[in-house]
C-alpha beads as a LAMMPS data file, in Angstrom:
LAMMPS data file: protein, C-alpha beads

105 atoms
104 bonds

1 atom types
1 bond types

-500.0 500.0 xlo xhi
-500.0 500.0 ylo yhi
-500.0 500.0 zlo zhi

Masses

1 110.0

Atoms # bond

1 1 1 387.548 -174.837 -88.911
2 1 1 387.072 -177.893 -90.996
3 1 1 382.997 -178.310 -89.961
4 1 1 382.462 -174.658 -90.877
5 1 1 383.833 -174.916 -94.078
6 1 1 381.664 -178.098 -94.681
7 1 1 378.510 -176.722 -93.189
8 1 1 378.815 -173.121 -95.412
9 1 1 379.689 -175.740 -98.544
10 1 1 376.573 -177.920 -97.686
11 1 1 374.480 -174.908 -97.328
12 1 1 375.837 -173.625 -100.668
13 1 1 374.891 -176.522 -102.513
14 1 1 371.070 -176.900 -101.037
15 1 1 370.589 -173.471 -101.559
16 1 1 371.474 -173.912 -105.453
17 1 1 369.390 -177.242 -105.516
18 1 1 366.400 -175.364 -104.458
19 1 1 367.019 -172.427 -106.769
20 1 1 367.588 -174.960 -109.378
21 1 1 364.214 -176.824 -108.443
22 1 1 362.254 -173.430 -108.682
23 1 1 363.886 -172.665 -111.990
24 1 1 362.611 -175.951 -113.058
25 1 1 359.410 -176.485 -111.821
26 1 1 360.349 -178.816 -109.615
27 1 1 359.335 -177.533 -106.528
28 1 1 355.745 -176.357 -107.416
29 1 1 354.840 -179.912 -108.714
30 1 1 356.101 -180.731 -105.429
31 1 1 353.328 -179.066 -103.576
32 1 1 350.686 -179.891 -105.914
33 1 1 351.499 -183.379 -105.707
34 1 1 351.062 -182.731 -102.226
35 1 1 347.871 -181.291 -102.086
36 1 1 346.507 -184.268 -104.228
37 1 1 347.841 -186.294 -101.747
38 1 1 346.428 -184.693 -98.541
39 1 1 342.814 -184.365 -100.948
40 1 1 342.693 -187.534 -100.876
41 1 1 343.348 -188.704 -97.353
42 1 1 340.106 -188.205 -96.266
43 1 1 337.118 -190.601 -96.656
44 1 1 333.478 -190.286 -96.714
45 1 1 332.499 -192.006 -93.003
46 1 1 334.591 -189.146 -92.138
47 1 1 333.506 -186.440 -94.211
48 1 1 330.124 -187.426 -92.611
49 1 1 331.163 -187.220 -89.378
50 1 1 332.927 -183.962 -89.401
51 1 1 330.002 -182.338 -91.267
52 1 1 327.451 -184.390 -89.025
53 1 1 325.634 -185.511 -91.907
54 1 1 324.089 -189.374 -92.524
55 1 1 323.623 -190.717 -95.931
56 1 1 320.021 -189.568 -96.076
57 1 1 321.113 -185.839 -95.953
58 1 1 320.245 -184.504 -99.051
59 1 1 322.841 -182.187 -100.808
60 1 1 321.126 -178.851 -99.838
61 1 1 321.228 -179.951 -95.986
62 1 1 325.179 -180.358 -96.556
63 1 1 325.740 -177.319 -98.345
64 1 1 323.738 -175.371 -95.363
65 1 1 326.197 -177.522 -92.986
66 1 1 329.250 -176.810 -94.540
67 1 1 328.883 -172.905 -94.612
68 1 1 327.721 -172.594 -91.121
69 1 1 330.808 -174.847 -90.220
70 1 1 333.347 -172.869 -92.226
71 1 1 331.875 -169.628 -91.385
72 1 1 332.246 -170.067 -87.602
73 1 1 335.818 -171.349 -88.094
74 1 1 336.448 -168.187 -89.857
75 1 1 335.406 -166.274 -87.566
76 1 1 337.339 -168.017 -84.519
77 1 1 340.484 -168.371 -86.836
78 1 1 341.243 -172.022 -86.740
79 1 1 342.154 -172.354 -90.695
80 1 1 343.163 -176.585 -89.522
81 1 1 339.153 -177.037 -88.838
82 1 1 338.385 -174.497 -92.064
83 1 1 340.352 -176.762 -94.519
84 1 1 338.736 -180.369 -92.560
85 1 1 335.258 -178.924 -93.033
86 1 1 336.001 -177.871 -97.074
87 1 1 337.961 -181.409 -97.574
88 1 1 335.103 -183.093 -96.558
89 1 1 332.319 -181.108 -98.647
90 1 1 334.568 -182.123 -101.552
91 1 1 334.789 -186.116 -100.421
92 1 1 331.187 -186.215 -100.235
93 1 1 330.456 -183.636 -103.655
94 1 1 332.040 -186.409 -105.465
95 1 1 330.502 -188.993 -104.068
96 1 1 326.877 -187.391 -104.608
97 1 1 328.151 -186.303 -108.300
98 1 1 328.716 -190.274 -108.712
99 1 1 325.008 -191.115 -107.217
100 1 1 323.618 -188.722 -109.596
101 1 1 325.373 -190.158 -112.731
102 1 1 324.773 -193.547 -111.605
103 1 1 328.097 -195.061 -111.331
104 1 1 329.452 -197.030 -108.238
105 1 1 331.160 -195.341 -105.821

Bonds

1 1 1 2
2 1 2 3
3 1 3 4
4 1 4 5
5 1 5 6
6 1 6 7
7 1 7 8
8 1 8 9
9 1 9 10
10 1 10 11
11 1 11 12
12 1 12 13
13 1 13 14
14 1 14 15
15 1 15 16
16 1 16 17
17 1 17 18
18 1 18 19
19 1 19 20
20 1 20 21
21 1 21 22
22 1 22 23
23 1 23 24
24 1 24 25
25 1 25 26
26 1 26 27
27 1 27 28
28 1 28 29
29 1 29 30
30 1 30 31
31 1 31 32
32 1 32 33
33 1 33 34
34 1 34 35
35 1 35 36
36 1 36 37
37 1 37 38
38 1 38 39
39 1 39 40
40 1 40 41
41 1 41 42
42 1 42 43
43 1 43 44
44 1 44 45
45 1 45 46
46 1 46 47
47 1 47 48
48 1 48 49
49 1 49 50
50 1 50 51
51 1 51 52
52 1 52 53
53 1 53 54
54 1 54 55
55 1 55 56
56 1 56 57
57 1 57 58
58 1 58 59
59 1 59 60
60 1 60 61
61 1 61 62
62 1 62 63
63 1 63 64
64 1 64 65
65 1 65 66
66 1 66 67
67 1 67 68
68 1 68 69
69 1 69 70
70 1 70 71
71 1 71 72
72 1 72 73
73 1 73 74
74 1 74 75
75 1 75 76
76 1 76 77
77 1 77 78
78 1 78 79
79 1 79 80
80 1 80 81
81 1 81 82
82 1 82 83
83 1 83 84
84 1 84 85
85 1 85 86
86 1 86 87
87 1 87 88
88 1 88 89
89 1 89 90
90 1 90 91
91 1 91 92
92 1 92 93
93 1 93 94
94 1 94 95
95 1 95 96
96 1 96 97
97 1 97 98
98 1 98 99
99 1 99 100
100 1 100 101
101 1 101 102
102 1 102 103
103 1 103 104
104 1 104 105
Protein backbone atom coordinates (compact mmCIF):
# COMPACT_ATOMS: atom_id res chain seq x y z
CA UNK A 1 0.00 0.00 0.00
CA UNK A 2 2.86 2.16 1.03
CA UNK A 3 4.95 1.61 -2.61
CA UNK A 4 1.78 2.54 -4.49
CA UNK A 5 1.28 5.56 -2.82
CA UNK A 6 5.02 6.45 -3.42
CA UNK A 7 5.13 5.32 -7.00
CA UNK A 8 1.59 7.45 -7.96
CA UNK A 9 3.45 10.49 -5.79
CA UNK A 10 6.75 10.02 -7.81
CA UNK A 11 4.86 9.88 -10.97
CA UNK A 12 2.95 13.02 -9.93
CA UNK A 13 5.87 15.00 -9.42
CA UNK A 14 7.85 13.98 -12.88
CA UNK A 15 4.88 14.51 -14.66
CA UNK A 16 4.70 18.28 -13.28
CA UNK A 17 8.58 18.63 -13.81
CA UNK A 18 8.14 17.90 -17.40
CA UNK A 19 5.07 20.09 -17.80
CA UNK A 20 7.00 22.64 -15.98
CA UNK A 21 10.12 22.13 -18.38
CA UNK A 22 7.80 22.56 -21.52
CA UNK A 23 6.25 25.64 -20.02
CA UNK A 24 9.71 26.89 -19.72
CA UNK A 25 11.56 26.04 -22.53
CA UNK A 26 13.44 23.76 -20.95
CA UNK A 27 12.85 20.80 -22.71
CA UNK A 28 13.18 22.09 -26.36
CA UNK A 29 16.71 23.52 -25.60
CA UNK A 30 17.14 20.12 -24.45
CA UNK A 31 16.85 18.58 -27.83
CA UNK A 32 18.54 21.22 -29.66
CA UNK A 33 21.40 20.96 -27.52
CA UNK A 34 21.19 17.55 -28.53
CA UNK A 35 21.17 17.76 -32.03
CA UNK A 36 24.32 20.08 -31.83
CA UNK A 37 25.77 17.49 -30.05
CA UNK A 38 25.07 14.45 -32.31
CA UNK A 39 26.09 17.25 -35.48
CA UNK A 40 29.03 17.23 -34.30
CA UNK A 41 30.04 13.67 -33.59
CA UNK A 42 30.96 12.96 -36.84
CA UNK A 43 34.33 13.72 -38.53
CA UNK A 44 35.51 14.20 -41.96
CA UNK A 45 37.69 10.64 -42.52
CA UNK A 46 34.28 9.51 -41.88
CA UNK A 47 32.13 11.67 -43.76
CA UNK A 48 34.49 10.48 -46.59
CA UNK A 49 34.07 7.15 -46.05
CA UNK A 50 30.38 6.93 -45.78
CA UNK A 51 29.97 9.10 -48.91
CA UNK A 52 33.01 7.19 -50.61
CA UNK A 53 34.60 10.28 -51.51
CA UNK A 54 38.72 11.12 -51.27
CA UNK A 55 39.93 14.57 -50.80
CA UNK A 56 40.33 15.12 -54.53
CA UNK A 57 36.49 14.83 -55.07
CA UNK A 58 35.45 17.99 -56.09
CA UNK A 59 32.18 19.41 -54.50
CA UNK A 60 29.89 18.60 -57.52
CA UNK A 61 31.07 14.78 -57.37
CA UNK A 62 29.81 14.89 -53.56
CA UNK A 63 26.71 16.57 -54.11
CA UNK A 64 25.91 13.82 -57.02
CA UNK A 65 27.02 11.20 -54.15
CA UNK A 66 25.04 12.38 -51.52
CA UNK A 67 21.62 12.45 -53.44
CA UNK A 68 22.01 9.11 -54.97
CA UNK A 69 22.87 7.88 -51.34
CA UNK A 70 19.92 9.56 -49.64
CA UNK A 71 17.61 8.86 -52.39
CA UNK A 72 18.08 5.06 -52.25
CA UNK A 73 17.78 5.15 -48.44
CA UNK A 74 14.53 6.79 -48.98
CA UNK A 75 13.34 4.62 -50.94
CA UNK A 76 14.32 1.39 -48.78
CA UNK A 77 13.24 3.33 -45.55
CA UNK A 78 16.27 3.18 -43.38
CA UNK A 79 15.98 7.01 -42.02
CA UNK A 80 19.50 5.78 -39.49
CA UNK A 81 21.58 5.57 -43.02
CA UNK A 82 19.38 8.83 -44.42
CA UNK A 83 20.51 11.07 -41.46
CA UNK A 84 24.57 9.35 -41.66
CA UNK A 85 24.63 10.21 -45.36
CA UNK A 86 23.14 14.12 -44.70
CA UNK A 87 25.55 14.43 -41.43
CA UNK A 88 28.30 13.77 -43.44
CA UNK A 89 27.49 16.15 -46.56
CA UNK A 90 27.34 18.78 -43.81
CA UNK A 91 30.96 17.68 -42.10
CA UNK A 92 32.52 17.91 -45.34
CA UNK A 93 30.26 21.37 -46.71
CA UNK A 94 32.05 23.01 -43.96
CA UNK A 95 35.11 21.83 -44.44
CA UNK A 96 35.08 22.77 -48.33
CA UNK A 97 33.36 26.28 -47.24
CA UNK A 98 36.73 26.67 -45.07
CA UNK A 99 39.09 25.62 -48.24
CA UNK A 100 37.33 28.12 -50.24
CA UNK A 101 37.75 31.04 -47.74
CA UNK A 102 41.15 30.03 -47.02
CA UNK A 103 41.20 29.39 -43.41
CA UNK A 104 42.63 26.19 -41.69
CA UNK A 105 40.54 23.57 -41.08
Amino acid sequence: MGTGILGRAFFQAYRQALANASKTGVAQEAMQNAVRKGAKAINEQEARQILGVTEQTSWEEILQKYDKLFENNAKAGSFYLQSKVHRAKECLEVVYRSKANGTPS
